[in-house]
C-alpha positions in Angstrom: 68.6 -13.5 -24.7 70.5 -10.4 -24.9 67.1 -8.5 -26.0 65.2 -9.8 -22.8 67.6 -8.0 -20.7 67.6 -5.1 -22.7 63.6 -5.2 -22.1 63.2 -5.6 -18.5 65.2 -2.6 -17.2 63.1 -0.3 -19.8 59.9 -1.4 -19.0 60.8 -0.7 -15.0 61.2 2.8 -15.9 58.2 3.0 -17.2 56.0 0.9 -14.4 58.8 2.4 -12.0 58.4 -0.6 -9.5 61.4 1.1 -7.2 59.7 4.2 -6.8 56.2 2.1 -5.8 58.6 -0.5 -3.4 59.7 2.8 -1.6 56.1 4.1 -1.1 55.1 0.4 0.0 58.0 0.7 2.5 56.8 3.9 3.5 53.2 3.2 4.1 54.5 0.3 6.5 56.2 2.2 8.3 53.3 4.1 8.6 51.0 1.3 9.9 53.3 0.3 12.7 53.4 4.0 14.4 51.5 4.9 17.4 48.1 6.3 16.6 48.2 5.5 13.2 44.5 3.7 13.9 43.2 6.7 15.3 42.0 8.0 12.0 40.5 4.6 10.7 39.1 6.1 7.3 42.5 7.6 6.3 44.4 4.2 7.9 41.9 1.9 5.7 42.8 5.0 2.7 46.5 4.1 3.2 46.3 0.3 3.2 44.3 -0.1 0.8 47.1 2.1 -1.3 49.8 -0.5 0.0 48.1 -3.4 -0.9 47.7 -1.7 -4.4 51.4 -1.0 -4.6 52.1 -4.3 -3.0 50.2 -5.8 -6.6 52.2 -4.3 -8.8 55.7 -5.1 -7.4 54.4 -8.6 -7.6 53.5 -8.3 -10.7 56.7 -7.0 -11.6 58.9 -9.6 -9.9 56.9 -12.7 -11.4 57.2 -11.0 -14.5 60.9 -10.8 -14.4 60.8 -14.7 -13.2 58.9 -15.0 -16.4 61.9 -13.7 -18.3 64.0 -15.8 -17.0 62.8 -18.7 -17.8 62.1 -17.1 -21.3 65.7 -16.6 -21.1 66.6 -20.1 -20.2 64.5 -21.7 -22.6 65.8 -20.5 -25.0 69.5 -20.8 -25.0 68.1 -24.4 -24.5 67.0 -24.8 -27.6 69.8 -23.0 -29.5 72.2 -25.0 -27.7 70.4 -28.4 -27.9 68.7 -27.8 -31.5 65.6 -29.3 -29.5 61.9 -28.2 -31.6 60.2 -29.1 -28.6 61.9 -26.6 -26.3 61.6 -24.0 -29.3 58.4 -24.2 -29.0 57.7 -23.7 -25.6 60.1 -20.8 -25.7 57.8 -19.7 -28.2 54.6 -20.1 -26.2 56.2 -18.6 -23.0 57.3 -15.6 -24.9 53.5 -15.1 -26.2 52.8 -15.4 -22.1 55.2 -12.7 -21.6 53.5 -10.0 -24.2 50.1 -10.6 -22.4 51.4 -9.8 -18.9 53.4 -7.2 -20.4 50.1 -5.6 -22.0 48.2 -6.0 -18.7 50.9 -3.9 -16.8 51.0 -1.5 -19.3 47.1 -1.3 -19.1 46.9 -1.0 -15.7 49.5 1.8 -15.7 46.6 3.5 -18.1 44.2 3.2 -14.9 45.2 6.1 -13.4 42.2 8.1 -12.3 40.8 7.5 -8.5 37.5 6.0 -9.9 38.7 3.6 -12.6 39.9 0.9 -9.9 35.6 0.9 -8.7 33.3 -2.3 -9.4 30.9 -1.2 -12.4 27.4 -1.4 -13.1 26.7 -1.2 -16.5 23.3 -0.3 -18.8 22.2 -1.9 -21.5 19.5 -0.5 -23.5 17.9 -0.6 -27.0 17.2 1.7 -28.9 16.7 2.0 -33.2 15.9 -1.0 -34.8 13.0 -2.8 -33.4 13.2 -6.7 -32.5 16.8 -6.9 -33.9 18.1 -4.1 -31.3 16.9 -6.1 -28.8 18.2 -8.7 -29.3 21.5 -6.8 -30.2 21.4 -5.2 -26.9 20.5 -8.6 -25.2 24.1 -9.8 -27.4 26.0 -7.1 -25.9 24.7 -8.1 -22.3 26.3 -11.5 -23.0 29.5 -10.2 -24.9 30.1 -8.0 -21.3 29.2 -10.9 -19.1 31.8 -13.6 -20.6 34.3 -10.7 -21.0 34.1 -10.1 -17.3 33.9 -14.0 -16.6 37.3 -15.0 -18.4 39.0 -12.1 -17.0 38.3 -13.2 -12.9 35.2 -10.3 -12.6 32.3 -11.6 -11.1 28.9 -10.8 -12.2 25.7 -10.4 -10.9 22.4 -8.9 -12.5 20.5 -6.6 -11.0 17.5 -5.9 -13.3 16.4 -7.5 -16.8 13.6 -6.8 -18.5 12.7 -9.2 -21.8 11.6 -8.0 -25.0 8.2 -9.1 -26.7 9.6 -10.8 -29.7 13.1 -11.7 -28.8 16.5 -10.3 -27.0 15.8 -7.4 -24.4 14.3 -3.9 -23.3 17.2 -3.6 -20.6 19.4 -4.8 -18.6 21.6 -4.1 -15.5 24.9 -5.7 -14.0 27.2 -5.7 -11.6 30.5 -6.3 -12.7 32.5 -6.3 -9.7 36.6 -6.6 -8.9 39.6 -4.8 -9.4 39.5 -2.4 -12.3 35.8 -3.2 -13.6 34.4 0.5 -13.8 38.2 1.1 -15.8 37.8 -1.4 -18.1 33.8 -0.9 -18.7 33.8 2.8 -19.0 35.3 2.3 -21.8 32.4 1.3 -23.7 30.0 4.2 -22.7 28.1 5.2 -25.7 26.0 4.0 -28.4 26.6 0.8 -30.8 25.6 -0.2 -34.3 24.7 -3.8 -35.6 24.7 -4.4 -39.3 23.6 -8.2 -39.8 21.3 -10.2 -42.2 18.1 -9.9 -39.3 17.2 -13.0 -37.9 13.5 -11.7 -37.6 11.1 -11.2 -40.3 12.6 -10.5 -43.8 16.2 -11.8 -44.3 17.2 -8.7 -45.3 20.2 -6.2 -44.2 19.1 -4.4 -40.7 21.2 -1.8 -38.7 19.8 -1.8 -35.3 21.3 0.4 -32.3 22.0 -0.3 -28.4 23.5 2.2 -25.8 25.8 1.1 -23.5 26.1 3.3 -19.8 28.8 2.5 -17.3 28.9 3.7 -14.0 31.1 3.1 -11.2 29.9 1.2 -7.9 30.5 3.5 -5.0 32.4 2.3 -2.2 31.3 3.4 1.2 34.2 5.8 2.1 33.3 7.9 -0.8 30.8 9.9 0.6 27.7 10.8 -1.9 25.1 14.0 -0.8 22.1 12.0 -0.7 18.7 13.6 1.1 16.6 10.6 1.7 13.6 13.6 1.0 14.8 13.8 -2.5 14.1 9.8 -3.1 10.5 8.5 -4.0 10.8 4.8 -3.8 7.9 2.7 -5.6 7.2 -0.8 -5.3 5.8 -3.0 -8.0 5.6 -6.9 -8.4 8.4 -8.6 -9.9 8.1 -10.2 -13.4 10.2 -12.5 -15.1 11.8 -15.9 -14.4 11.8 -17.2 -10.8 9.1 -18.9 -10.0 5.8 -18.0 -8.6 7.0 -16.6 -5.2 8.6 -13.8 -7.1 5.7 -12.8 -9.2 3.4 -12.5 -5.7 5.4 -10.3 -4.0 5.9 -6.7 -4.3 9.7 -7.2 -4.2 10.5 -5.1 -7.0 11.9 -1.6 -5.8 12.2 1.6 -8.2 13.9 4.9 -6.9 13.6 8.2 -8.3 16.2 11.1 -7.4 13.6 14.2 -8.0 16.2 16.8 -8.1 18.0 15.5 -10.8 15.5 12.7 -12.4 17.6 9.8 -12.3 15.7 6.8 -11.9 16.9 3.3 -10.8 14.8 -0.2 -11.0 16.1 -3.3 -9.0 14.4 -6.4 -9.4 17.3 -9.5 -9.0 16.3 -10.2 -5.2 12.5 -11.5 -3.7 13.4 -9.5 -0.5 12.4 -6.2 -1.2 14.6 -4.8 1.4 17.3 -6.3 -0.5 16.2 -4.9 -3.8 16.1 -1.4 -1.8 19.7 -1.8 -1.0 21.3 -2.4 -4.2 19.2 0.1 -6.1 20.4 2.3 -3.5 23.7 1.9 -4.6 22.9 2.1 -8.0 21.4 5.3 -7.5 24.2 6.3 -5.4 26.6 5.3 -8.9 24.7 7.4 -11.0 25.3 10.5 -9.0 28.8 10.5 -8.9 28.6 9.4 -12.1 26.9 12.5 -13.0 29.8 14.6 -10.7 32.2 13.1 -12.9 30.4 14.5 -16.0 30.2 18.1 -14.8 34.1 17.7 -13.7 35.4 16.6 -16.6 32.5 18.2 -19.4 31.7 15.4 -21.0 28.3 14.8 -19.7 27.1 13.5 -23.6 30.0 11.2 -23.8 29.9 9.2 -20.5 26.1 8.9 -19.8 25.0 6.9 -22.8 21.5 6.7 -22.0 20.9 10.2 -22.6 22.3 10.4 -26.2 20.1 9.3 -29.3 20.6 5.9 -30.0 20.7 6.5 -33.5 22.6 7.0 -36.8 25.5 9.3 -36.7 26.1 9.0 -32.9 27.3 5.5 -32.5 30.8 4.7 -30.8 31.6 1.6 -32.6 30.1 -0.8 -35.8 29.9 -4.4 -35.8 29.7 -5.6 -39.5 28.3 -9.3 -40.2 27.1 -8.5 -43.8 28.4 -8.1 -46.1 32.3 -8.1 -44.4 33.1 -9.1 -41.1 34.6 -6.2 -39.1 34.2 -4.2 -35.9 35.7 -0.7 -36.1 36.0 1.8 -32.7 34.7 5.4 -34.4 37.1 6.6 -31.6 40.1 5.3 -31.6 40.1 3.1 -35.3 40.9 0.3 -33.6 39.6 -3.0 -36.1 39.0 -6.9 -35.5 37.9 -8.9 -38.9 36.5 -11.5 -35.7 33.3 -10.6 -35.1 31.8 -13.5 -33.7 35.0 -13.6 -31.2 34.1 -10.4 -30.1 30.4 -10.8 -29.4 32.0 -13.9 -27.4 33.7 -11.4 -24.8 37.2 -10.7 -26.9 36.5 -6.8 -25.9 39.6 -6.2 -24.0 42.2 -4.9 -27.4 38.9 -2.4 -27.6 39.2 -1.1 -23.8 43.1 -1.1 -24.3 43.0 1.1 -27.5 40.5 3.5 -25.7 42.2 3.5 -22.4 45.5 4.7 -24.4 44.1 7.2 -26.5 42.3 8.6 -23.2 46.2 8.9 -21.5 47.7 10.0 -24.7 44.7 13.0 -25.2 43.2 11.7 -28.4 39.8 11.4 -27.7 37.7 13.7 -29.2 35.0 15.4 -28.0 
């Protein structure tokens, strides 16, 4: 018991919840004054900060509830020499660490752009059938990763490979912290596995992953409607025959710079033009973010070689069972967990060695 309240006071040093009460306080204050509306982008700027703030403390104060009754259930089960109670103390304490780790993680968001909705890339790229359908594996790993952690997700484009898996993909992962957690895994991964196609024999096949973050309106993005060619093609895929008689599918090119976007998820075209809109509008800031911070190779996956010697991170199926990060050396022996969403200890490690400086170039 005695070690719980040792914990708590420490750890509100570090998250310093009194310091984020105060500006919650302040930015009320705020709100109520006279003319405080009269500026609506900075007023929205400001509340969206408080409610932010207002998260955290919560956080905070249900986490302390949470030791509490860690606390209590414990000196139950001393007192009482009840099994039963011990092991709910145990399981509540296991609770505890998890909550702890999220607030600690979310301490790690820190930059302006990591608490954006993400749209994320998925592309092939060395290794024939069985990089497709690695890439198509990787789709699925990011879509039950962002599933059993409350994200929602939607896709915008998918394109089916000949034999098996995919030539790309594009989602939406959208909520609180996506573009944070998903930037993350920016960069090109390896598959060693017994190939399901063809020979059974040992393949290495390659995938990049891009992540970019979705641009919220107030963020404004230089955009000449002059500089966009916008082509139109018939949809192809599942979803019935209306889809595959309508030239629904939109693709956008930014000419000055090359970028080009394909949306396909909608049979309004209008619609389409929207969201690849804003995916364009994501890859451009995504590309200001590059030149800011020089590290234009490292954060735009699509343009490295998705090859040997350039990957970001291994996943072993023969002849061990491992994933290593190349980046940070973070290792899971569970494989088949991972490709089953388990991705988050990967983000964690990554978003920790970004605070702490050790990422390499």
């Amino acid at each position: 018991m005695n070690r719980f309240r040792v914990v708590s006071p420490s750890c509100g040093g570090i998250f310093d919840v009194e310091g984020k009460q105060n500006r919650v306080d302040e930015l009320e204050s705020q709100s109520t004054m006279p003319g405080f509306w009269d500026d609506n982008v900075q007023a929205q700027t400001l509340l969206k900060e408080k409610g932010q703030l207002e998260r955290v403390v919560k956080d905070w104060a249900a986490l302390n509830e949470l030791v509490e009754e860690v606390g209590t259930l414990i000196e139950l089960a001393v007192e009482m020499d009840d099994e039963e109670t011990a092991v709910e103390a145990k399981e509540q304490v296991q609770e505890l660490a998890t909550r702890v780790r999220t607030l600690e993680t979310r301490r790690l968001l820190s930059e302006d752009e990591d608490r954006l909705d993400a749209i994320v890339e998925v592309n092939p790229g060395m290794g024939g059938t069985d990089a497709c359908d690695f890439a198509e594996l990787l789709t699925r790993m990011y879509s039950r990763w962002a599933e059993q952690h409350g994200f929602t997700v939607e896709v915008l484009d998918r394109s089916p490979g000949e034999e098996a898996g995919i030539k790309s993909a594009t989602l939406a992962i959208r909520g609180e912290y996506a573009y944070g957690y998903m930037q993350a895994e920016s960069g090109v991964h390896r598959l060693v596995r017994i190939s399901p196609f063809g020979k059974p024999i040992r393949q290495t096949s390659f995938a990049a992953v891009a992540a970019y973050p979705e641009i919220d309106d107030d963020i404004e993005i230089d955009l000449n409607p002059s500089d966009i060619r916008m082509d139109t093609m018939r949809a192809s895929g599942a979803g019935g025959q209306h889809i595959n008689t309508t030239d629904s599918a939109v693709r956008l090119t930014h000419e000055p710079t090359g970028l080009v976007v394909l949306c396909r998820a909608e049979r309004s075209q209008h619609k389409n033009r929207d969201k690849a809109m804003k995916m364009l509008r994501a890859k451009l800031y995504q590309l200001e973010l590059d030149k800011r911070l020089e590290a234009q190779a490292e954060q735009n996956a699509k343009k490295m070689k998705i090859d040997f010697g350039s990957q970001i991170r291994s996943y072993v199926m023969q002849p061990y069972q491992q994933v290593k990060d190349l980046r940070t050396e973070h290792v899971s022996g569970d494989v088949s967990g991972m490709l089953d969403g388990a991705v988050l200890p990967f983000m964690e490690a990554w978003l920790a060695a970004r605070a702490d400086g050790a990422l390499g170039e």
